[in-house]
C-alpha atoms as one frame of an Amber mdcrd trajectory, in Angstrom:
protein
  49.107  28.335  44.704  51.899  30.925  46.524  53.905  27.898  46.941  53.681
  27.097  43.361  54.682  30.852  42.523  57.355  30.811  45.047  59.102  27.457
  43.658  59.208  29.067  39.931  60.093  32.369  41.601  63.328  30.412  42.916
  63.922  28.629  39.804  64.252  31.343  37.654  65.150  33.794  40.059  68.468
  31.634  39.564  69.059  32.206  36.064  68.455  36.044  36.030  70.847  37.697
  37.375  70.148  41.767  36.515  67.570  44.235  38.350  65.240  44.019  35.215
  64.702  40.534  35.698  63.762  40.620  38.741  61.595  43.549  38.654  59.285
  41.768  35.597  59.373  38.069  37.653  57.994  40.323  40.953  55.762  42.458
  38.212  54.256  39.084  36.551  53.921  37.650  39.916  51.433  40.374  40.761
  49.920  40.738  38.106  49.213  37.122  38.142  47.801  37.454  41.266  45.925
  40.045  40.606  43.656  39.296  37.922  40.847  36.887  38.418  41.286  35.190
  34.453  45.166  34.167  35.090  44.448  30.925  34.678  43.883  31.100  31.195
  46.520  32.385  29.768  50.401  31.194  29.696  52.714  33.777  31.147  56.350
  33.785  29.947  59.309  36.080  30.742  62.390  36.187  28.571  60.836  33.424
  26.318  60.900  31.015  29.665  57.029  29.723  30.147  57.135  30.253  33.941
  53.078  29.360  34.017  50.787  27.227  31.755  47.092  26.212  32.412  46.264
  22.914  32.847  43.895  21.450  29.778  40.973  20.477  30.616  39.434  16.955
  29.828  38.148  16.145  26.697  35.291  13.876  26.793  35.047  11.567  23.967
  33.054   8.550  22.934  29.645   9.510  25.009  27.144   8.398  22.720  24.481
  10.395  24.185  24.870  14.599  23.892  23.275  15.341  27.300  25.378  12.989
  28.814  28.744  14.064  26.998  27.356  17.477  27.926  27.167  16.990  31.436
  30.435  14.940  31.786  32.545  18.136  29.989  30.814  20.760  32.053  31.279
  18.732  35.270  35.124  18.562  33.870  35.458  21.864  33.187  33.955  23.268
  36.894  36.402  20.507  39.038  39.150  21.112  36.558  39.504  17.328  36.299
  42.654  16.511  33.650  42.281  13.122  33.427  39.507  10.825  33.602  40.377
   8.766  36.361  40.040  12.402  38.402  36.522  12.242  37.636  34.803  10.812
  41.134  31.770  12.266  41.016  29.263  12.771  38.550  25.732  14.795  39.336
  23.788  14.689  35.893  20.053  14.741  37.382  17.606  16.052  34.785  19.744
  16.147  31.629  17.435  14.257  29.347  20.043  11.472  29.243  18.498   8.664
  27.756  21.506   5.954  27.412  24.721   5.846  29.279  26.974   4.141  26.311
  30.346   5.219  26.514  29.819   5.903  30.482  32.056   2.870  31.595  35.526
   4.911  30.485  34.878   6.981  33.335  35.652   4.096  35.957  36.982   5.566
  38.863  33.637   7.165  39.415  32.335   6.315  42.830  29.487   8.790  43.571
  26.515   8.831  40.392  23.473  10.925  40.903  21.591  10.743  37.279  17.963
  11.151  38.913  15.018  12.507  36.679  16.334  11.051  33.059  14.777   8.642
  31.166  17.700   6.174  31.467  16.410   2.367  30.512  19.552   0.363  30.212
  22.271  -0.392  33.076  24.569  -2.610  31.517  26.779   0.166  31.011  27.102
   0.525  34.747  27.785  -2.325  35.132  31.395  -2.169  34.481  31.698   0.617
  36.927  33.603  -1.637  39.748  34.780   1.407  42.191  30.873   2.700  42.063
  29.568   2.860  45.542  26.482   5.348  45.637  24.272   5.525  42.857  20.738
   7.352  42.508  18.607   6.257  39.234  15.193   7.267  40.627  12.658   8.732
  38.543  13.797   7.318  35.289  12.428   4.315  33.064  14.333   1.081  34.449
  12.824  -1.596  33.793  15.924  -4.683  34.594  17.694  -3.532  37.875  20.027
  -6.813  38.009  23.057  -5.549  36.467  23.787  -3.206  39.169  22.027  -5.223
  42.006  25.864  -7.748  40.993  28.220  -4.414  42.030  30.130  -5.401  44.927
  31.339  -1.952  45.890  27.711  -0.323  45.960  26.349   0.282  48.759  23.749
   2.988  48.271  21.074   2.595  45.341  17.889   4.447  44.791  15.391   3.169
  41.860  12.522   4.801  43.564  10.268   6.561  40.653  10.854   3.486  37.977
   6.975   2.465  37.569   8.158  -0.486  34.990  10.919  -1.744  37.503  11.129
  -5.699  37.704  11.252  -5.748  41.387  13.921  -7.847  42.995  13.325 -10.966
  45.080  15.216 -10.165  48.616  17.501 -12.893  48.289  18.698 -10.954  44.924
  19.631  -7.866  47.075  23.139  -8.045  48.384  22.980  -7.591  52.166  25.708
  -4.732  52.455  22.987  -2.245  50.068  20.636  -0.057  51.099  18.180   0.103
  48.369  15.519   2.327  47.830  12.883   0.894  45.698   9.101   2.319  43.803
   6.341   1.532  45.963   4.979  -1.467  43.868   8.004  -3.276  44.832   6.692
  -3.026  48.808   3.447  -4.366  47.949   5.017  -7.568  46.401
């Protein structure tokens, strides 16, 4: 961030050339500095915007609220500005109950969304960069589409009492899987 302050300082530091210039740029700078809400507001001197905040994402086209919810409050705390900032998403006992709209977000690699009452994984499914992913304690009932991701390599479905267990030869060899306890006894 003091880098960031110093390269406008220099820029504009340029252009003034009088004692009263100066003395606001130093003033704002410390001010800036200072106060623990800077980030919200744009500071300007002599009409010059010498700071702006980032905008935050906007998350659009989540079909379920909880989910949408989650996605712009995890947004908001990493500051992510674009979606393909967002890497990981923790939305573990949101009352998500369908992940339409999810796929948008596709450089997500890390997924936790434990303790929902998620039934449907197609939508993950078109989540190619995915590589950890924690579903346990939910209502799965068809685990295929995400037992096809090549990049995963960490999946929990523990908790899914209506889970279609796999046959071994469906579970890639690169995955460690974590499955209910029916699926042992099979």
């Amino acid at each position: 961030m003091i880098d960031c302050i110093e390269d406008h300082l220099k820029h504009y530091m340029s252009q003034f050339q009088t004692g009263l210039a100066v003395t606001l740029v130093l003033t704002a700078t410390a001010l800036m500095t200072a106060c623990t809400s800077w980030r919200e507001y744009d500071i300007t001197v002599n009409e010059v915007t010498i700071y702006a905040p980032a905008t935050p994402l906007r998350v659009d086209g989540i079909e379920d609220p909880a989910l949408r919810d989650c996605l712009q409050q995890t947004a908001m705390d990493a500051e992510v500005q674009g979606v393909a900032d967002l890497t990981n998403l923790k939305c573990s006992g949101a009352g998500i109950t369908t992940l339409a709209g999810l796929a948008q977000f596709d450089q997500i690699r890390s997924l936790k969304l434990s303790g929902n009452t998620i039934r449907n994984l197609l939508e993950l499914a078109r989540l190619e960069d995915l590589e950890q992913l924690w579903l346990d304690d939910n209502d799965i009932v068809d685990p295929v589409p995400v037992l096809r991701m090549t990049s995963l390599r960490a999946l929990d479905l523990d908790g899914n009492p209506q889970l279609q267990c796999p046959s071994s030869d469906k579970i890639p060899l690169n995955l460690k899987l974590t499955l209910p306890d029916h699926c042992d006894a099979t």
